[in-house]
C-alpha atoms as a printed R data frame, in Angstrom:
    type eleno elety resid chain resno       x       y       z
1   ATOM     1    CA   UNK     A     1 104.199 336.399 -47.387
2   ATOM     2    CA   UNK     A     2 100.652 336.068 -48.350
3   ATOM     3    CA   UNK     A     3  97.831 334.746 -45.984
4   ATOM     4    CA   UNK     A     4  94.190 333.562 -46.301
5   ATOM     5    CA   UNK     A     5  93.356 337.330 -45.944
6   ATOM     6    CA   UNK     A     6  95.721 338.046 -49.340
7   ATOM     7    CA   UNK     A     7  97.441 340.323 -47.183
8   ATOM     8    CA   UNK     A     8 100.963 340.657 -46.621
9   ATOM     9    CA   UNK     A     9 101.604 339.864 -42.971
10  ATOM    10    CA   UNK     A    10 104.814 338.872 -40.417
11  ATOM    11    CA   UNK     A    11 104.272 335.658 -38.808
12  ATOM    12    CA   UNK     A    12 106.538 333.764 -36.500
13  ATOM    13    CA   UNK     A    13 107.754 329.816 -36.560
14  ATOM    14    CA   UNK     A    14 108.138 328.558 -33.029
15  ATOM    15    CA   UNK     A    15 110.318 325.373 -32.713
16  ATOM    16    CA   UNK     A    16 110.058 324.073 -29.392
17  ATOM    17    CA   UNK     A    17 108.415 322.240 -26.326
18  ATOM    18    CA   UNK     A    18 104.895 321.221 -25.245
19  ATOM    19    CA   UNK     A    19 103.917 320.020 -21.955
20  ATOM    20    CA   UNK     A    20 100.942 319.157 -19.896
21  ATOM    21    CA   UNK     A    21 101.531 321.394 -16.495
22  ATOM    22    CA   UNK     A    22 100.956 319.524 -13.532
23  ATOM    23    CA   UNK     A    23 100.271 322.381 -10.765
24  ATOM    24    CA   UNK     A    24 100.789 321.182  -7.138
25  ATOM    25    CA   UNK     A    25  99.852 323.647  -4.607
26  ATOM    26    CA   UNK     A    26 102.059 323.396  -1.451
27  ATOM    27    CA   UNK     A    27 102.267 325.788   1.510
28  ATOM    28    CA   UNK     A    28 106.006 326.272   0.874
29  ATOM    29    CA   UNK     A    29 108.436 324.767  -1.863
30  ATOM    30    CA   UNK     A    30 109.478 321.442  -0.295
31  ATOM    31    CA   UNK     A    31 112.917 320.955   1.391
32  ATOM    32    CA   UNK     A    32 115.210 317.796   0.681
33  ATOM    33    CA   UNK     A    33 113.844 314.910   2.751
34  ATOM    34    CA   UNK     A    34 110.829 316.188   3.761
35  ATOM    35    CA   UNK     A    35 107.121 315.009   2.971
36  ATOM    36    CA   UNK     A    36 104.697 317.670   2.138
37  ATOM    37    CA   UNK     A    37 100.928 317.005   1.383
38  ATOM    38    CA   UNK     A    38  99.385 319.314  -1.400
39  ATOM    39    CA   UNK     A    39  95.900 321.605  -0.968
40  ATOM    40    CA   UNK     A    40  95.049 321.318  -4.238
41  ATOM    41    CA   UNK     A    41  96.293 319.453  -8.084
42  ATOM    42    CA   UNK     A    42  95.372 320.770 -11.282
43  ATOM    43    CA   UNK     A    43  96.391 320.006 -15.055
44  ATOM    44    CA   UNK     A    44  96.767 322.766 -17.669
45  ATOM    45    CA   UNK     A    45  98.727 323.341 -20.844
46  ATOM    46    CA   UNK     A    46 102.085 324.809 -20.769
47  ATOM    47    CA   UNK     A    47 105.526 324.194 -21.915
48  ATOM    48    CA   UNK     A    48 107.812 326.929 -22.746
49  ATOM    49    CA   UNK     A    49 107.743 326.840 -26.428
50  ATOM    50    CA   UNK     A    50 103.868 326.584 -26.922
51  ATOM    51    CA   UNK     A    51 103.478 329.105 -24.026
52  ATOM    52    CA   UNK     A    52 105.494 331.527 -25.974
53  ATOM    53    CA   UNK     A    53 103.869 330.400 -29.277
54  ATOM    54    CA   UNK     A    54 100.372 331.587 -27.345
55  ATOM    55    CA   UNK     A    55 101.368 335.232 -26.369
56  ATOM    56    CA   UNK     A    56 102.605 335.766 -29.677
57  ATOM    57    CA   UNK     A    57  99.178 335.229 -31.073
58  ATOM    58    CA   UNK     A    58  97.203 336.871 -28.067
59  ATOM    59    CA   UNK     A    59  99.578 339.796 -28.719
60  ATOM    60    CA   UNK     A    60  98.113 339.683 -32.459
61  ATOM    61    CA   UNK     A    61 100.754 337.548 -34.466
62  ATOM    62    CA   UNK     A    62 100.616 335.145 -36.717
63  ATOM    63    CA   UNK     A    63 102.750 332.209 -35.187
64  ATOM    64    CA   UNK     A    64 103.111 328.577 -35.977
65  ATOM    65    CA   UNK     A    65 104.457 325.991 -33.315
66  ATOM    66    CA   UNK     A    66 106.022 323.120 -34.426
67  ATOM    67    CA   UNK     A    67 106.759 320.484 -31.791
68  ATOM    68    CA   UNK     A    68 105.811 316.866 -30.895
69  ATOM    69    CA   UNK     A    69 103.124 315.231 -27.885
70  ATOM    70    CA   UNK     A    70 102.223 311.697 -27.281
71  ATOM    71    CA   UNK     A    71  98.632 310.146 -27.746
72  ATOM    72    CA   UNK     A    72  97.869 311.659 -24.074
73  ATOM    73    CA   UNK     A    73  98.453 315.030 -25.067
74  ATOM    74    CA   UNK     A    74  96.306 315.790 -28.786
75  ATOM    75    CA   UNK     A    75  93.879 318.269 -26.545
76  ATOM    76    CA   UNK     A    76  96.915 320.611 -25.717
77  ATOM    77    CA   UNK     A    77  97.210 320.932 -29.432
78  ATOM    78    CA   UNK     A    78  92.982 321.946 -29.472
79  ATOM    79    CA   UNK     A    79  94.635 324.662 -26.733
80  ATOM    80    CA   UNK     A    80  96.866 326.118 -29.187
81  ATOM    81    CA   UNK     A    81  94.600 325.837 -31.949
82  ATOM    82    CA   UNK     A    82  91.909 327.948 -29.159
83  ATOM    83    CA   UNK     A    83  94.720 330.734 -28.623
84  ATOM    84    CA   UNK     A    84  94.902 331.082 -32.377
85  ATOM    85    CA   UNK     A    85  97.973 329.406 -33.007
86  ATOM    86    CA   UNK     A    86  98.838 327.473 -36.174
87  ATOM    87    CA   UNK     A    87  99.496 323.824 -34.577
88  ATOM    88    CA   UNK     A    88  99.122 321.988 -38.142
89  ATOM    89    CA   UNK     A    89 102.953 321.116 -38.001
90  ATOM    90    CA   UNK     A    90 102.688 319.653 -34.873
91  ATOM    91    CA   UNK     A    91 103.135 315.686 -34.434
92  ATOM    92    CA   UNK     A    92 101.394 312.975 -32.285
93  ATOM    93    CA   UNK     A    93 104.111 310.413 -31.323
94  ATOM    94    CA   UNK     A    94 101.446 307.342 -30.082
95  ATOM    95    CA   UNK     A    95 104.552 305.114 -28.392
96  ATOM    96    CA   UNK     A    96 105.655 308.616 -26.014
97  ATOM    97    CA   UNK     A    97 104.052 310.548 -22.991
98  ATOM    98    CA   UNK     A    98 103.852 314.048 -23.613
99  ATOM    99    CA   UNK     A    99 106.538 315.878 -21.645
100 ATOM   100    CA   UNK     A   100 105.811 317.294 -18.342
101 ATOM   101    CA   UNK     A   101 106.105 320.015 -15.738
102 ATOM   102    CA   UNK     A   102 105.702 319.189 -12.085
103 ATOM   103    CA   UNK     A   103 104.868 322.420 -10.640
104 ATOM   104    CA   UNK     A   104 105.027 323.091  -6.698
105 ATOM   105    CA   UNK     A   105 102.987 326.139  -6.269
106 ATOM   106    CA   UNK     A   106 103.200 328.594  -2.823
107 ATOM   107    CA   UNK     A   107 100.162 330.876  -1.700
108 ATOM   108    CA   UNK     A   108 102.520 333.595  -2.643
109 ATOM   109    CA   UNK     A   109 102.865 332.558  -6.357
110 ATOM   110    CA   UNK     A   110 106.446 331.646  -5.593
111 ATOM   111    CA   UNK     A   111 107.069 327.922  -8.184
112 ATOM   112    CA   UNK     A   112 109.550 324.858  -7.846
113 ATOM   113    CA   UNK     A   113 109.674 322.960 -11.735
114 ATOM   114    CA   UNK     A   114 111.041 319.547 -12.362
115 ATOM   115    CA   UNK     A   115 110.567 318.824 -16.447
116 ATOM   116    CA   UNK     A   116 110.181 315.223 -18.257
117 ATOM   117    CA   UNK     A   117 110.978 315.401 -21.738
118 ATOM   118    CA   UNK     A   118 108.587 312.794 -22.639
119 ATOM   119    CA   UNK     A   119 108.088 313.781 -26.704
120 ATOM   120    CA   UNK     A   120 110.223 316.499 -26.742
121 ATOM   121    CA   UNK     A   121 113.004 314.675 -27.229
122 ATOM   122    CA   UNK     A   122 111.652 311.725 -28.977
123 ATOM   123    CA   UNK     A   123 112.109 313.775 -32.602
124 ATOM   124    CA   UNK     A   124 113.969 313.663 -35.494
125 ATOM   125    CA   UNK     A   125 113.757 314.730 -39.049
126 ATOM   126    CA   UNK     A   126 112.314 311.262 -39.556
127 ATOM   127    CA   UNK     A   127 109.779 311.741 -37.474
128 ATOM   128    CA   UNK     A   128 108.974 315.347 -37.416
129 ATOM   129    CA   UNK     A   129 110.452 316.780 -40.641
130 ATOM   130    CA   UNK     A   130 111.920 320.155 -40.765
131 ATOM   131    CA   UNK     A   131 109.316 322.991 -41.713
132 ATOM   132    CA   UNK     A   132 111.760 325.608 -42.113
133 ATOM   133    CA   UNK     A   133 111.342 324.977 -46.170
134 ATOM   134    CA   UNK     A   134 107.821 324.466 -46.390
135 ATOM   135    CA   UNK     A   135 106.396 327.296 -44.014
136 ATOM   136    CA   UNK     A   136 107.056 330.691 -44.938
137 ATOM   137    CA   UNK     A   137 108.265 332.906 -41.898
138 ATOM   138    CA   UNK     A   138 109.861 336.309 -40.875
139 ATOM   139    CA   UNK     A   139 111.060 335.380 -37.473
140 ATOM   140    CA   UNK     A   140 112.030 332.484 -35.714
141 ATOM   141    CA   UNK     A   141 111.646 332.045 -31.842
142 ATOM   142    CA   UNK     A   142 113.610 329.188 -29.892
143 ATOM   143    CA   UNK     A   143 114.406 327.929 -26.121
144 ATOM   144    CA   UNK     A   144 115.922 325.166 -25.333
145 ATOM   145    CA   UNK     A   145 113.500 322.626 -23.874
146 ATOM   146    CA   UNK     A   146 114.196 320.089 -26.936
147 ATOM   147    CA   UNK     A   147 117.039 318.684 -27.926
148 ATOM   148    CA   UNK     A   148 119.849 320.882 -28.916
149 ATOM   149    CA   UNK     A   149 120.733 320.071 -32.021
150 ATOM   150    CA   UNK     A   150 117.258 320.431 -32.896
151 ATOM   151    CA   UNK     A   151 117.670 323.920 -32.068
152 ATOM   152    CA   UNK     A   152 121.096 324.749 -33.588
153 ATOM   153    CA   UNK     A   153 119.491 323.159 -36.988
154 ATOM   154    CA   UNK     A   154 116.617 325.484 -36.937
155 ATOM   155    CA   UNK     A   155 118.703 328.513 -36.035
156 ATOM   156    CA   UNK     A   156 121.167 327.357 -38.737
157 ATOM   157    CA   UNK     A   157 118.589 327.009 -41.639
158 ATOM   158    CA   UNK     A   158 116.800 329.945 -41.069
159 ATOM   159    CA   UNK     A   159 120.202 331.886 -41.277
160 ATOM   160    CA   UNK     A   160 120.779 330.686 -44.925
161 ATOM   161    CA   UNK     A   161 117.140 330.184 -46.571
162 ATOM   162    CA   UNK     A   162 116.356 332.717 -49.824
163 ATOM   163    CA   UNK     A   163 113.231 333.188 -48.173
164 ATOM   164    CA   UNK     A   164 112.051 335.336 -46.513
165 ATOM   165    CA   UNK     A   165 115.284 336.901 -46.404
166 ATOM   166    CA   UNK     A   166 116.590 338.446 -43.091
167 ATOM   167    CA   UNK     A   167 114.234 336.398 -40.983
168 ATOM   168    CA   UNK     A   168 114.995 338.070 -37.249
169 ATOM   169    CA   UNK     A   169 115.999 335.377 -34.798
170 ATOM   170    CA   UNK     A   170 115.251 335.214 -30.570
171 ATOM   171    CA   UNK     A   171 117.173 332.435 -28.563
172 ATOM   172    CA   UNK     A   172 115.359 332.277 -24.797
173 ATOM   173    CA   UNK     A   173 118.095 329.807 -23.356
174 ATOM   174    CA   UNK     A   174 115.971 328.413 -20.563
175 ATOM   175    CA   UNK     A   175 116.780 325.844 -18.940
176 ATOM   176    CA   UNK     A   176 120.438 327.243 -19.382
177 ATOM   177    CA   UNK     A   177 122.648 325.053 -22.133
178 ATOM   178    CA   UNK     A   178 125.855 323.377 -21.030
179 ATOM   179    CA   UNK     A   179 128.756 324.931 -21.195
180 ATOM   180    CA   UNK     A   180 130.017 322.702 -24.212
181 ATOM   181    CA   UNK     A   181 126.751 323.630 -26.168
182 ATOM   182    CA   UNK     A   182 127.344 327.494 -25.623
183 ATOM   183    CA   UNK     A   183 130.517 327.329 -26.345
184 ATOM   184    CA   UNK     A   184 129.146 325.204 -29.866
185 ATOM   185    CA   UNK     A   185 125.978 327.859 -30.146
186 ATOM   186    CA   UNK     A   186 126.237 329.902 -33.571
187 ATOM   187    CA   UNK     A   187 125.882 333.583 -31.481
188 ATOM   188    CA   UNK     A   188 126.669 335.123 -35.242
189 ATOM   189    CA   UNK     A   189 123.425 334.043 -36.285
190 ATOM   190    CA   UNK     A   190 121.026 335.423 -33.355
191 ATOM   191    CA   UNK     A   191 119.830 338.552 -33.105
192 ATOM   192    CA   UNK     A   192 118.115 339.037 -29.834
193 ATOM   193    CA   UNK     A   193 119.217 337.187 -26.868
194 ATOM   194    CA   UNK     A   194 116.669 336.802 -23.835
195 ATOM   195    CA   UNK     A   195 116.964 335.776 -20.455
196 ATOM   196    CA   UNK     A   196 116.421 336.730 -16.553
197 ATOM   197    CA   UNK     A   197 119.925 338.250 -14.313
198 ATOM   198    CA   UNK     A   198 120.251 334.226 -13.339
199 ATOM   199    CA   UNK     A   199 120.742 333.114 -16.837
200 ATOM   200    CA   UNK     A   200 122.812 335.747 -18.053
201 ATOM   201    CA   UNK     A   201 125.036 335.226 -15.298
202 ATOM   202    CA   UNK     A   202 124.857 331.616 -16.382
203 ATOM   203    CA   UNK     A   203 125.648 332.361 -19.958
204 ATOM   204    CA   UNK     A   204 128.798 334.161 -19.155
205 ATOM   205    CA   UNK     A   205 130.015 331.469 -16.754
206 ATOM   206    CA   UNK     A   206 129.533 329.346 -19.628
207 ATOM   207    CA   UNK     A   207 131.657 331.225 -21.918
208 ATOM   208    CA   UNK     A   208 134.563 332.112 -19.369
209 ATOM   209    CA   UNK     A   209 137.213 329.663 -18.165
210 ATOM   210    CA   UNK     A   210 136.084 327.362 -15.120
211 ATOM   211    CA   UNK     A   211 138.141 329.668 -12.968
212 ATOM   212    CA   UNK     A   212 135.424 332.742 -13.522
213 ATOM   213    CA   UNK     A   213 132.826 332.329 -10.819
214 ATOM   214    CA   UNK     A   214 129.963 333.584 -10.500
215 ATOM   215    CA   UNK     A   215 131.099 335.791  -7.327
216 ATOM   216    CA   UNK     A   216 133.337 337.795  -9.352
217 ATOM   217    CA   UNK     A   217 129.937 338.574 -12.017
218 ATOM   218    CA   UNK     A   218 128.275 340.504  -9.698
219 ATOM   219    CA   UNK     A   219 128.226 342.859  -6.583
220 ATOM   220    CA   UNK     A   220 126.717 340.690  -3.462
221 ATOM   221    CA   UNK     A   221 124.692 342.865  -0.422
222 ATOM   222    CA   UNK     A   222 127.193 341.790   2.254
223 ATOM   223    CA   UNK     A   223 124.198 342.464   4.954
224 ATOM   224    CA   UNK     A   224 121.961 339.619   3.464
225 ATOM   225    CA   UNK     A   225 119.556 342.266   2.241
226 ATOM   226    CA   UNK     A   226 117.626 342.615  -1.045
227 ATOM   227    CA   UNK     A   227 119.911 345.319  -3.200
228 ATOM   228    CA   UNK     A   228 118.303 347.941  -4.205
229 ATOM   229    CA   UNK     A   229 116.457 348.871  -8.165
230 ATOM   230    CA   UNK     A   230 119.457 350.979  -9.073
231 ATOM   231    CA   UNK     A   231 122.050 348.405  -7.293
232 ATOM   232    CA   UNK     A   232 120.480 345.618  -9.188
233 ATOM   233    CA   UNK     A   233 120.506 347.603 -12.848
234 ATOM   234    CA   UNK     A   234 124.100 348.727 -12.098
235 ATOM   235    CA   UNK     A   235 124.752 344.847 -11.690
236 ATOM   236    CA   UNK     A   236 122.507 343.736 -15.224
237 ATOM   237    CA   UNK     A   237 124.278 346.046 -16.748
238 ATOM   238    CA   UNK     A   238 127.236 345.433 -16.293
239 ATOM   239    CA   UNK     A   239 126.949 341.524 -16.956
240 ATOM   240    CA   UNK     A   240 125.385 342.535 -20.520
241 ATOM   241    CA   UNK     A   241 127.685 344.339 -21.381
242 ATOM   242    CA   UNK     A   242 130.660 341.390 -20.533
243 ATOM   243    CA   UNK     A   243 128.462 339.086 -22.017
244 ATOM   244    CA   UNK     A   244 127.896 341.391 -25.164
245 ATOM   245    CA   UNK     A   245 131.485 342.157 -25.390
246 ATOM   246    CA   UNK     A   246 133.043 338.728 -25.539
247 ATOM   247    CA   UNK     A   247 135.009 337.075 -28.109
248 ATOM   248    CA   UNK     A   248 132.101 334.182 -28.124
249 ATOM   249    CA   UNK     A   249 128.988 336.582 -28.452
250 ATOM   250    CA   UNK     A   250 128.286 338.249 -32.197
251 ATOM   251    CA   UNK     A   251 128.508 342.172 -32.394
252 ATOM   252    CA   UNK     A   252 125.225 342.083 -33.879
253 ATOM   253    CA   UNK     A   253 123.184 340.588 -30.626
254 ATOM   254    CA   UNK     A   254 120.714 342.420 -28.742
255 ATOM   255    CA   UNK     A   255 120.189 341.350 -25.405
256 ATOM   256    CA   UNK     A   256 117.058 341.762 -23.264
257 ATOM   257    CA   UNK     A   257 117.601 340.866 -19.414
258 ATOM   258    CA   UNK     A   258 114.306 340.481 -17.468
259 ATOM   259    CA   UNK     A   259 114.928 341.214 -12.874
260 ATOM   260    CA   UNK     A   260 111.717 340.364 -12.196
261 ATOM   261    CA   UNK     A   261 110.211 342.930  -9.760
262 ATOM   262    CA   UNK     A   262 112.889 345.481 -10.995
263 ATOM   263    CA   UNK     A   263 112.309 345.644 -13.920
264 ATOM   264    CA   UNK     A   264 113.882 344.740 -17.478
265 ATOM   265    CA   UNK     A   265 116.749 345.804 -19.192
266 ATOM   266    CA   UNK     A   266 117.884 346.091 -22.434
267 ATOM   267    CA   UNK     A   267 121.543 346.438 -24.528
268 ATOM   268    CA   UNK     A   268 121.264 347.321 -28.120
269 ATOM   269    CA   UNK     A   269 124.202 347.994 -30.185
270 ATOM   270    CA   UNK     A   270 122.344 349.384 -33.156
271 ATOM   271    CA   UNK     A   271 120.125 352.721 -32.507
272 ATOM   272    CA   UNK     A   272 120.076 354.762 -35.182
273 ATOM   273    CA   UNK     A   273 122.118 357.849 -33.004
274 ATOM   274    CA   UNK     A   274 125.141 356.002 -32.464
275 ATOM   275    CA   UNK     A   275 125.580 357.397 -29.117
276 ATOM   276    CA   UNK     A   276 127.903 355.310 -25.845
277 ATOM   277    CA   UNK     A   277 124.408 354.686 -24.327
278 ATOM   278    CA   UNK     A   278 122.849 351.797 -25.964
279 ATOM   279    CA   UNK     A   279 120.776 350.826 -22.811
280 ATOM   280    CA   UNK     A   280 117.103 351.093 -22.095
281 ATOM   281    CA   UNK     A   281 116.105 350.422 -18.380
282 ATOM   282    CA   UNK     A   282 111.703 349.903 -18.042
283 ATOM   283    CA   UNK     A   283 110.720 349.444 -14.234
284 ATOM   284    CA   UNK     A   284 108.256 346.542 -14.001
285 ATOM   285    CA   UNK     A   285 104.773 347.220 -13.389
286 ATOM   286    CA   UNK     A   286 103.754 347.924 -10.213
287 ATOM   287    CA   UNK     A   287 101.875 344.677  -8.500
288 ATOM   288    CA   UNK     A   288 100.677 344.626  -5.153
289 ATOM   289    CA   UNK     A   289 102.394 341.650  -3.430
290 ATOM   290    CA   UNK     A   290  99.014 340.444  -2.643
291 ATOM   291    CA   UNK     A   291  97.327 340.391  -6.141
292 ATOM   292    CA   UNK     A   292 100.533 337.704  -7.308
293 ATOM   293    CA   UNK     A   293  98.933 334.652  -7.750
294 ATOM   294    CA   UNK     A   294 101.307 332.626 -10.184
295 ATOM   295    CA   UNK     A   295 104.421 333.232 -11.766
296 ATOM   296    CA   UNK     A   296 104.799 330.047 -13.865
297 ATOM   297    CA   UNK     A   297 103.770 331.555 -17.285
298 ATOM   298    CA   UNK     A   298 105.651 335.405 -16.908
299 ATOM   299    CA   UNK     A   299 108.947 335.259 -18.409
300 ATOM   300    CA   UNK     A   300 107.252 333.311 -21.618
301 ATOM   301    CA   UNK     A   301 104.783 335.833 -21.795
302 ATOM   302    CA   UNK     A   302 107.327 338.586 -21.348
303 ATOM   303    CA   UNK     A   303 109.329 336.640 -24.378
304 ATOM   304    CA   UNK     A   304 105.854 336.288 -26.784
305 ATOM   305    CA   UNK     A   305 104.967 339.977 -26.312
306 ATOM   306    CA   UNK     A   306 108.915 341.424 -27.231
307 ATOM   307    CA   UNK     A   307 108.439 339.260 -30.329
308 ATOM   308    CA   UNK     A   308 105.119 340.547 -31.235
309 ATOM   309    CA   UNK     A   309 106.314 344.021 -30.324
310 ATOM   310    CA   UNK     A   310 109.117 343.857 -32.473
311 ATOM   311    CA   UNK     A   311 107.419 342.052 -35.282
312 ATOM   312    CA   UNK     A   312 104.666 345.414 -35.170
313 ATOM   313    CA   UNK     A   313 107.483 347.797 -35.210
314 ATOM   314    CA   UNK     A   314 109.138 345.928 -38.017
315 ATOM   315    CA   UNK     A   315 105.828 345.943 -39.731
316 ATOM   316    CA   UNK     A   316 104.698 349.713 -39.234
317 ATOM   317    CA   UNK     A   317 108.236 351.165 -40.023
318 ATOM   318    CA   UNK     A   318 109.679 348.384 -42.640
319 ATOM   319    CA   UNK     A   319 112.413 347.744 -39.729
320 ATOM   320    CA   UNK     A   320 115.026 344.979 -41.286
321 ATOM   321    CA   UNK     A   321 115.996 341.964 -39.046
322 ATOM   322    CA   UNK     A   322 118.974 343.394 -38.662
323 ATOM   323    CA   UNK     A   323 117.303 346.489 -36.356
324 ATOM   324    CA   UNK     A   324 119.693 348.799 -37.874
325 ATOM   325    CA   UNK     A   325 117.215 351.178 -37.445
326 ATOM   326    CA   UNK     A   326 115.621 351.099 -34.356
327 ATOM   327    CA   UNK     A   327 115.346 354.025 -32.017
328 ATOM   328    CA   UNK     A   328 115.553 353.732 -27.965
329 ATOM   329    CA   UNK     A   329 111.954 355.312 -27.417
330 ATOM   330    CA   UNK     A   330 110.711 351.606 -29.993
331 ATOM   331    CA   UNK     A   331 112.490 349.702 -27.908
332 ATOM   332    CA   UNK     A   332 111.508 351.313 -24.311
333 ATOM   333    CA   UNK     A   333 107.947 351.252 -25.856
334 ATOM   334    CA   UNK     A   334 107.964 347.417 -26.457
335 ATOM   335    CA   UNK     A   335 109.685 346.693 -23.079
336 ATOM   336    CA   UNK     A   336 107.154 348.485 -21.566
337 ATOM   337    CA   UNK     A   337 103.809 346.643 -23.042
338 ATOM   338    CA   UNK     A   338 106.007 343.499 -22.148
339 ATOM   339    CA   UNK     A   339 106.217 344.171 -18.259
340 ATOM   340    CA   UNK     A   340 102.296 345.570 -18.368
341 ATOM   341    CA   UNK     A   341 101.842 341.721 -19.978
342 ATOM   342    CA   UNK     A   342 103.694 339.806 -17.377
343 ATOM   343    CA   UNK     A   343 102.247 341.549 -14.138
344 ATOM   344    CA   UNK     A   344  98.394 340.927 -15.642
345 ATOM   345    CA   UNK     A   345 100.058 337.337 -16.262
346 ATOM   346    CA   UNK     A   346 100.933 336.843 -12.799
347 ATOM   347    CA   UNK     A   347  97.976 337.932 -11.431
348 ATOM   348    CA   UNK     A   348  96.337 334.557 -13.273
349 ATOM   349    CA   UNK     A   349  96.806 330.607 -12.029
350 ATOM   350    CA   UNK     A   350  98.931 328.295 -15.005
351 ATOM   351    CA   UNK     A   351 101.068 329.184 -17.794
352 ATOM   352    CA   UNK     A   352  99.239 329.735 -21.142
353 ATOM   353    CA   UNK     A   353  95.916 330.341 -20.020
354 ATOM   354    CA   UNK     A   354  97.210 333.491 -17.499
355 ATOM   355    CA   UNK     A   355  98.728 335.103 -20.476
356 ATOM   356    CA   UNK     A   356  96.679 338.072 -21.151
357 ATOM   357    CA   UNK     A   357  95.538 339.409 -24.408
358 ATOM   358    CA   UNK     A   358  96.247 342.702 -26.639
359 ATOM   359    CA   UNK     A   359  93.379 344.485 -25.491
360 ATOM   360    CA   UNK     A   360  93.803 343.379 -21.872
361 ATOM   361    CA   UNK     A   361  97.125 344.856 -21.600
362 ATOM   362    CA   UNK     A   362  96.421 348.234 -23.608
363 ATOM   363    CA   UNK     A   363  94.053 348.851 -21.039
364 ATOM   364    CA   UNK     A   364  96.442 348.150 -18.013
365 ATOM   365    CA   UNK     A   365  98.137 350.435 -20.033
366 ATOM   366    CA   UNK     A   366  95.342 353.496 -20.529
367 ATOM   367    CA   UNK     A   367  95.567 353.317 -23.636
C-alpha cells in the first residue's frame, strides 16, 4: 500500500463507535435506589472504537476510523484528527446525538458505564457507505458498540477482498454479543480474539447450552478471598482453551485474555515449534494502588497497542495474517509493551486522552 510518504506501510481500518464521555465523579459507584451527588463533571472524547483507533496511532500506526456522530459531536472528530488518526471516512448525521458514555468515577479509579447509542446505530450503507473497497488496509479492528450486522459485514468483506490479501482481523467483543449473534458470528474468519476473564467466560456461556453456567467455568475461592496470580492463570487458561477448542470457535483463532492486575494471557495455536505449550502468561505492570487514577480507557489501549505490536512484527519480519510464523518470545514481547501501555493509561483521567504514546511507554519500559 502506498502512502503520501511513497512508502510501503501497514495501516489499520477501524469500524466502530464514537462517543462523547461524560465523567461523573462519585465517592462510590451508586447502589439501586439511592441518590448520590457528584464532586466533579467533565466531558472528553471516548468511545471504544475511536479510543482504540487513537492508541493505534500513538503506538505509531497508520489507522483510519470510520464511524458516525451527530452535529454535537464534529470536535471529537478534530480529537482524532489531533491523535493522528485518519477520520476522513467519518460521517456527521445532523438529525442524531452523538452516542454517549455516562461514566461514574470512584477516588480509586474504580468506573460504572451506561452507553446511548445515539449515531452509532443510526447507519447504514445509505448513509455511511462501506469503505472496505475504497480504503486500502492490512488489518481490520472491530468491537461491538454498533450495530451487529454492521460488524459481521465488515468482518465478512474484508475476508474475501483481492486486496490487500490476508488482511489480519481482531474482534474485541465488548459489550458481550447475545448469545444468538455468537452463535451467528463467522469465528472462521477472525484471527485474534480479545477480551478480559469476564468476557471470555461470557463468550463460552454463549456458545454452550443454557444448562452450562458460569459456576461450572471456573474455580470460585470458597473463603470470599481474592485468588491468587497463579489461581487466577490456572482459571484463564483453562477457559481459553474450552473456548479455543469448541466446535463454534475456528482452529485458526488466537486469543488474548486481559485479568487486569494479574496480568494477560495469551493462547496461540500457531508458533513456529509446534510444541503442547502454546501459552504466553505477561504479569501486568506493577502500579501502586495509589498512583490509579482512571481505568476507563485501559483495556482499549491494551487492544490499540497488541494491534500496533503485531502490525510492527508483521512489518519487520514479513509475518502473514495468518501468524504462521510467530514465535512465543514476539508474542510475550508485544504483551508486554501492552500492559507497560495500560498501567501509564491508568495513571491518566478519561479514555483517549490517558492513552500514552510510543515513546512514553518505551521509557516505562527502559528502553
Amino acid at each position: 500500500m502506498t502512502r503520501m510518504d511513497g512508502h510501503s506501510r501497514l495501516s489499520c481500518l477501524v469500524r466502530g463507535s464514537i462517543n462523547i464521555d461524560e465523567f461523573f465523579h462519585v465517592p462510590s459507584i451508586v447502589r439501586p435506589g439511592q441518590t448520590l451527588s457528584s464532586t466533579r463533571y467533565e466531558r472528553r472524547a471516548g468511545g471504544k472504537g475511536a479510543n482504540q483507533a487513537v492508541a493505534i496511532a500513538r503506538a505509531g500506526q497508520y489507522v483510519f476510523f470510520v464511524g458516525a456522530v451527530g452535529n454535537d459531536g464534529r470536535w471529537l472528530l478534530d480529537e482524532l484528527e489531533r491523535f493522528n488518526v485518519c477520520a476522513d471516512n467519518a460521517v456527521v448525521i445532523n438529525e442524531e446525538q452523538t452516542g454517549r458514555a455516562i461514566i461514574q468515577l470512584t477516588p480509586e479509579g474504580e468506573n460504572s458505564i451506561i452507553l446511548h447509542r445515539g449515531a452509532n446505530y443510526r447507519i447504514s450503507p445509505a448513509v455511511l457507505p462501506p469503505y472496505q473497497d475504497r480504503l486500502e488496509y492490512t488489518h481490520l479492528l472491530l468491537q461491538n458498540e454498533i450495530p451487529f450486522d454492521v460488524t459481521l459485514d465488515y468482518l465478512n468483506h474484508s475476508s474475501t477482498r483481492s486486496h490487500p490479501s490476508n488482511t489480519t482481523t481482531f474482534f474485541n467483543p465488548s459489550p458481550m454479543p447475545t448469545p444468538d449473534e455468537i452463535v451467528q458470528f463467522p469465528w472462521e474468519k477472525l484471527d485474534w480474539l480479545i477480551v478480559n476473564e469476564g468476557e471470555a467466560l461470557d463468550l463460552l456461556q454463549g456458545m454452550e447450552s443454557s444448562s452450562t453456567s458460569r459456576e461450572s467455568q471456573m474455580t470460585r475461592d470458597t473463603n470470599g478471598q481474592q485468588p491468587a496470580e497463579t489461581d487466577v492463570v490456572a482459571r484463564a487458561s483453562k477457559v481459553l482453551h474450552t473456548l479455543h477448542d469448541h466446535p463454534r470457535s475456528s482452529r485458526k483463532l488466537n486469543v488474548i485474555c486481559t485479568l487486569g492486575a494479574n496480568g494477560v494471557l495469551a493462547l496461540v495455536p500457531h508458533f513456529t515449534q509446534n510444541n503442547n505449550d502454546e501459552l504466553v502468561y505477561v504479569p501486568a505492570a506493577k502500579i501502586d494502588p495509589a498512583e490509579v487514577c482512571d481505568t476507563t480507557g485501559a483495556g482499549d489501549c491494551f487492544t490499540g497497542y497488541f494491534v500496533s505490536g503485531l502490525m510492527d512484527l508483521q512489518h519487520s519480519k514479513g509475518v502473514d495474517a495468518a501468524t504462521t510464523k510467530l514465535e512465543k518470545e514476539d508474542v510475550a514481547g508485544i504483551l508486554e509493551r501492552c500492559v507497560h501501555a495500560a498501567g501509564l493509561c491508568v495513571r491518566r483521567p478519561g479514555a483517549m486522552g490517558s492513552i500514552p504514546s510510543r515513546d512514553e511507554v518505551s521509557a516505562a519500559m527502559g528502553l
